[in-house]
N, C-alpha and C positions, 0 to 999 in steps of 0.2 A: 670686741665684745665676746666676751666665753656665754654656749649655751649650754647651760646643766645639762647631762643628761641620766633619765629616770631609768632604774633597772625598774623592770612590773614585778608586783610582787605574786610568785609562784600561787596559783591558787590549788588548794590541798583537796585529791581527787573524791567524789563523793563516798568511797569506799573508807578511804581513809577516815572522815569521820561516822562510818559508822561503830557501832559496838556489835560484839561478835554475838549478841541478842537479837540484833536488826539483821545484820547478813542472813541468819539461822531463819528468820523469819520471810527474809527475798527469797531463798532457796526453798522452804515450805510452798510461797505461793506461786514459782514457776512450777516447782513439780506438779502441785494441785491444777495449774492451766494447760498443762503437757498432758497430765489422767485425763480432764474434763475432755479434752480435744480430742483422745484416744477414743474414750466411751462416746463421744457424739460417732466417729467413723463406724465404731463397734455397732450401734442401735441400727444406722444407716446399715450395714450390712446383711443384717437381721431382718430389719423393713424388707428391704430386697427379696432377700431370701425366702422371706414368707410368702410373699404377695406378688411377686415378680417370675423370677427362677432362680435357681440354687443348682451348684454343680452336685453330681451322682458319681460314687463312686460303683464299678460293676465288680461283686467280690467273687462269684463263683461263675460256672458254666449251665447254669439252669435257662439261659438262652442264648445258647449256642443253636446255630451258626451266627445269628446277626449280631451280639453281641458276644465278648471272649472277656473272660476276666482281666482286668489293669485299664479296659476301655475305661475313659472318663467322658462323663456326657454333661447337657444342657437339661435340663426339665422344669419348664416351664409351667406355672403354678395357679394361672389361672381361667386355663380351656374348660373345666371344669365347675368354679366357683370355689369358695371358700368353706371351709368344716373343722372342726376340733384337731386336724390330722396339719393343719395348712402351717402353723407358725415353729419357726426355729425358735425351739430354746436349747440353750446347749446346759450341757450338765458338768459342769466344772469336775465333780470329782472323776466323772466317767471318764474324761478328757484325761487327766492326770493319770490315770489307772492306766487307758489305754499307751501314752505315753513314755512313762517309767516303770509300769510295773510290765511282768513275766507270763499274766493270768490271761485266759483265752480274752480276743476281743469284745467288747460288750459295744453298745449304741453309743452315739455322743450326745444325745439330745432328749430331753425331756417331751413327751408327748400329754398334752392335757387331757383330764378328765373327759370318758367320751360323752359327747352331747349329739342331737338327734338334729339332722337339717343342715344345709345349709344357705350359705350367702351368696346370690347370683350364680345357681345351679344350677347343671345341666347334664345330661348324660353323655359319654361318651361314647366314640362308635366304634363296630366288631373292626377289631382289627388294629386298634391304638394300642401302641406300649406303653406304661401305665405305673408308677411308682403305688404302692401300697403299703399300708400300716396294717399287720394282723391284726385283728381285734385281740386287746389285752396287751399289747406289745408296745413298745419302744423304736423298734428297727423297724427301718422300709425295705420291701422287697422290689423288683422289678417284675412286670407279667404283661404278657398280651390279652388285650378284651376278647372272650371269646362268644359272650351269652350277653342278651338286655335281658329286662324286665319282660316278664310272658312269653321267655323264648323255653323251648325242653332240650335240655342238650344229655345226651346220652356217649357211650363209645363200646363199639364192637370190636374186640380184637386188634387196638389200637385207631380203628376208623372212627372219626369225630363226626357223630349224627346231630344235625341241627334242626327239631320241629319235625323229625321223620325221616328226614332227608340225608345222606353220607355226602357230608362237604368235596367236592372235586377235589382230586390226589393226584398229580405230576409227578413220576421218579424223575428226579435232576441230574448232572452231572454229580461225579462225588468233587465234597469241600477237599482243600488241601489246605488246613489250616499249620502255618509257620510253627513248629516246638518248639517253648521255650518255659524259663521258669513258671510265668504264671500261665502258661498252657500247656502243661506240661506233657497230657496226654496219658496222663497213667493207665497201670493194666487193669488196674481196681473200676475206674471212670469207661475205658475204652479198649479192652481188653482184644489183641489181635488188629488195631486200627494206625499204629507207630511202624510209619515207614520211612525209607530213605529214597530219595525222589534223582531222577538221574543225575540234579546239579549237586547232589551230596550232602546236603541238607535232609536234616528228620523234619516228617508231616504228619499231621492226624488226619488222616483220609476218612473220611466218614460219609456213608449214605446220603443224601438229601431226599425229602418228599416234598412237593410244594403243595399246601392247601391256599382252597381259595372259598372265602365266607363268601356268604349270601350278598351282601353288597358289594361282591366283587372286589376286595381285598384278599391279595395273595403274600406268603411268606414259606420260608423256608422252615423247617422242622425235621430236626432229628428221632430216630426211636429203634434202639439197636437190641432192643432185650423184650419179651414178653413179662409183663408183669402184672398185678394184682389191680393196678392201675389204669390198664389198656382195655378193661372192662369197666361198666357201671350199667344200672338202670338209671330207666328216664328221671331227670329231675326238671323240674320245672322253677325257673327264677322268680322268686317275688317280684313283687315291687320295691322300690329303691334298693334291690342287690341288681348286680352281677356277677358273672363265670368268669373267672382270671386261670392264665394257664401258662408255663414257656414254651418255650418250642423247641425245649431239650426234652424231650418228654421223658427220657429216663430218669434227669436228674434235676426234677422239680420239685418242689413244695408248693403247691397250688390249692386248687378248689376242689382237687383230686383229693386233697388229703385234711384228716383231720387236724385240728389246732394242738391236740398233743403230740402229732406226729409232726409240727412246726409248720403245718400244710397251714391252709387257709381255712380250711373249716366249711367247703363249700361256699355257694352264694356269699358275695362279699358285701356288706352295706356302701352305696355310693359315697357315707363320709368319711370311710378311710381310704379315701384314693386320694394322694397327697398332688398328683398335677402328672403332666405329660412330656414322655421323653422326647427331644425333638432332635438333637443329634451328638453325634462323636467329637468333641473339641480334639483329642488324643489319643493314647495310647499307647502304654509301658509295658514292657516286656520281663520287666520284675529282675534285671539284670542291673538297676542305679543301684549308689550307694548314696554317703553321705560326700562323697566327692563330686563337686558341680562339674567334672567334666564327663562323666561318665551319663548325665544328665540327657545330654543329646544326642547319645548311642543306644541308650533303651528304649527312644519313642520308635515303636513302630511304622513300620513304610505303608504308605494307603489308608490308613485308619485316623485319617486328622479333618475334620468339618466334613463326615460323612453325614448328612442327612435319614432320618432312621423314617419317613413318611414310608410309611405302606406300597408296594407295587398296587393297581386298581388295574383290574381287566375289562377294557370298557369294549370287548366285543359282544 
């Protein structure tokens, strides 16, 4: 008895019958499911970022010693509540600008129209670091609380008077901070402070003073020059402002300085305080490139999940 047997007939891949109208069209609708999936991770980001925290980058030396430029931090966005200053929005072209073009750096992020108040608000206390939006501005600055509401804060010859009072001043050991690109320590910033330490390495050797607020909140601060600055008469804080200050005091832009001189403009209104630095993820030495191995030779040694909480002198 012979059993036939059947070849199966090849069946022809679905591709095959399509027409190169249909393929054009599968390809439209992956890529459109790959954008959508992109901008759902994009919004989530942003959510985050608003509402949650968002990394900081530190670009200059206006708070030195505790912060140095290339530090990257955490700031956390909602110790204080919610204001017109709280939501990222990023500005595409800024982004592009800063990117590819040559032109000084600008902001990357759209700040809304200011409005008055805010959302589960609260004041912060003397002695927090403190991201800020100038009034009228785009960019955030970083500063420490130095003043509430109904405080008079004054300065004598550099001494920081609070209510009458000349805040406690400790001379510290002097900083040895590491030179490098993005600390560079120029003559212009620290003129006479660029030494070579016996392991042969250069350091910016610098004074310290340690002040301590009224609530017993201490910190380190620099102040190597007499300046126009280092004097004021009494000013007295409204209500919903406060006194923002660094603790580079030579080279700040603060509540010391007016808004044309890029300062703060005195008293800040509590809704453009964008949230609270809470610590150091990093820190770059300004020496990467675009080579990923050089990546792990810039981050700074000591400067990685340093905690930026205030010292508190509870004697």
């Amino acid at each position: 008895m012979t059993t036939a047997v059947t070849t199966p007939t090849p069946t022809p891949s679905p591709d095959k019958k399509k027409t190169p109208l249909q393929k054009g069209r599968d390809f439209l609708r992956a890529s459109m499911d790959e954008i959508r999936a992109m901008l759902w991770v994009l919004l989530a980001v942003l959510v985050f970022h608003s509402f949650v925290a968002k990394p900081f980058y530190i670009p200059s030396e206006s708070m030195m010693p505790a912060l140095i430029e290339g530090d990257r931090l955490v700031v956390t966005k909602y110790p204080y509540g919610y204001s017109y200053v709280s939501p990222t929005i990023p500005n595409p072209a800024a982004v592009a600008r800063n990117i590819f073009g040559d032109g000084p750096a600008e902001p990357w992020n759209i700040t809304l129209p200011p409005m008055k108040g805010r959302l589960f608000g609260s004041y912060p206390e003397r002695g927090d670091t403190v991201i800020v939006t100038p009034p009228g501005r785009d960019e955030d600055y970083i500063k420490r609380v130095i003043g509430l509401p109904g405080d008079t804060i004054a300065m004598t010859s550099g001494r920081l008077v609070i209510n009458g009072v000349a805040v406690a001043i400790e001379r510290r050991p002097q900083a040895m901070i590491p030179v490098d690109p993005n600390a560079p320590c120029g003559i212009r910033e620290f003129p006479g402070h660029r030494v070579r330490a016996e392991d042969g390495n250069l350091y910016c050797r610098l004074p310290i003073v340690r002040e301590t607020l009224p609530n017993g909140v201490s910190y380190d601060t620099i102040d190597l020059f007499n300046s126009a600055a280092d004097d004021f008469d009494p000013i007295t804080i409204p209500e919903g402002h406060v006194w923002l200050m660094g603790d580079n005091r030579d080279r700040s832009s603060d509540s010391r300085f007016p808004l044309e001189a890029n300062g703060l403009g005195g008293p800040v209104p509590v809704e453009n305080i964008g949230g609270r630095a809470e610590f150091i993820t990093f820190s770059l030495d300004g020496t990467a490139t675009l080579n990923p191995l050089t990546w792990w030779q810039s981050l700074r040694e000591g400067r990685s999940w340093v905690s930026l909480g205030s010292d508190t002198d509870t004697e």
